[in-house]
Each structure stands twice: as C-alpha cells, then as structure tokens.
N, C-alpha and C positions, 0 to 999 in steps of 0.2 A: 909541322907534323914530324920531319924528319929528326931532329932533334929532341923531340918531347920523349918518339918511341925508341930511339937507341937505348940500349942495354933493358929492354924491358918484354914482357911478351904481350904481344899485342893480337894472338890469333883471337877472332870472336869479339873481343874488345867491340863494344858500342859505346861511339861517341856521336851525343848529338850537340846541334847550332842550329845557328838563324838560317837563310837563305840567301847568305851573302854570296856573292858573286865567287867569291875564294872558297867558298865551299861547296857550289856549282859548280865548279869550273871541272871539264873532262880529265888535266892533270891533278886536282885538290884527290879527284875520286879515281882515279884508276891507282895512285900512289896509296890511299887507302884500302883497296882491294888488294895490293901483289902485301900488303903487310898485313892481310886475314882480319883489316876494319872494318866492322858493320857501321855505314852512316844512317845518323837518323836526323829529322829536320822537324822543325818548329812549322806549323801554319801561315804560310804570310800574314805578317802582322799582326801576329797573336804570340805576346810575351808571357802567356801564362804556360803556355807548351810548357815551358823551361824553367819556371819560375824561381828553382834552386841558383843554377847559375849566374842568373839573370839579378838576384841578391848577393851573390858573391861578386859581378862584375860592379855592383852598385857600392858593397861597402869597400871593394879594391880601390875606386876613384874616388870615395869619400874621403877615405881616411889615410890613402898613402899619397894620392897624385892632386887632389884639390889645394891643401895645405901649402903646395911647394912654391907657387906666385917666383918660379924661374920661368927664363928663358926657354928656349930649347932643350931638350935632354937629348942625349946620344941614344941610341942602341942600345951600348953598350950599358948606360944608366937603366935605362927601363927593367933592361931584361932582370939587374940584380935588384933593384927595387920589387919586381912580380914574385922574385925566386926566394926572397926573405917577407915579404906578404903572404906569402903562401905556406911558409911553414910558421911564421905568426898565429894566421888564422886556423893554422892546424892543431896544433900543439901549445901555445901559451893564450889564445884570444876567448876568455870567456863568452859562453853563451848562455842566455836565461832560459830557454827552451831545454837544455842541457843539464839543468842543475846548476849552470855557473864555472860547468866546466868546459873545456876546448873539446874539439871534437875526439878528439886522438884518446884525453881523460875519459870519457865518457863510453867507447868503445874498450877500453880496455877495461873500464867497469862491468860492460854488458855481456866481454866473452866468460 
C-alpha cells in the first residue's frame, strides 16, 4: 500500500479485498486509516462481492503469468510484469463490452 499511494491522494479513497489475513491484519488497517483509506471487504467466500477485480486478477494470470512455464521470478520481475499489464489492460487491450475499445478509449469517448 505504501508504494501504490505515494505521490497520489488517497484521502476517502475506498479500496476494497478479500479477507486476507494482510488485509485484516491491525498494521494493513491502521496504515490505511493515518493515509484517510476507507477499507471495504468482500463476504467470506463470496467472489461475487468483487467480481470486477476478481476478472481483472483472472485475465492478469491468464495472460501475463500462465504463458511463462519459468522458474522462479524475482520481485523485481513481477512487479514490472503487473506494472506493464496494467497499463496493457488500460490503454491498448481491447474490450467487447466496450466497443472494442480499452478502457482509457472508451472513457475518453464517454467524457
């Protein structure tokens, strides 16, 4: 978390998750309170709460980490791997629900 909200404003920001342990945990949630974050939580064991995310972590492992049939990966691999997926699926990754266009296209259509 500390790294995601640097240089960014996070007062009121709601961010919800599952009920993972790391995001129960008394430090996950006081660091998100002194940075003005609203947590919000999925039902145990119900993936429909979230279901947006919950399809974004789906085609993140299908199509960037399945494929790779390596070893190990570092940290340091992952994290540019998430950071170039994410603006992938932002900006160039067509959607049908969209028109066919990425979401970034489709929002600047709609403003």
């Amino acid at each position: 978390m500390l790294e995601a909200s640097q240089g960014r404003e996070t007062y009121e920001l709601m961010l919800h998750t599952d009920q993972g342990s790391q995001y129960t945990s008394y430090i996950y949630q006081e660091m998100a309170k002194k940075k003005g974050i609203v947590t919000s939580m999925s039902r145990r064991a119900n993936c429909f709460d979230n279901a947006v995310i919950e399809s974004f972590h789906s085609s993140l492992k299908s199509e960037e980490f399945s494929p790779l049939n390596q070893g190990k990966l570092t940290n340091h691999t992952v994290r540019q791997k998430v950071e170039a997926y994410v603006y992938y699926y932002n900006y160039v990754r067509p959607f049908e629900k969209l028109n066919c266009q990425s979401p970034i296209e489709f929002r600047a259509m709609a403003a």
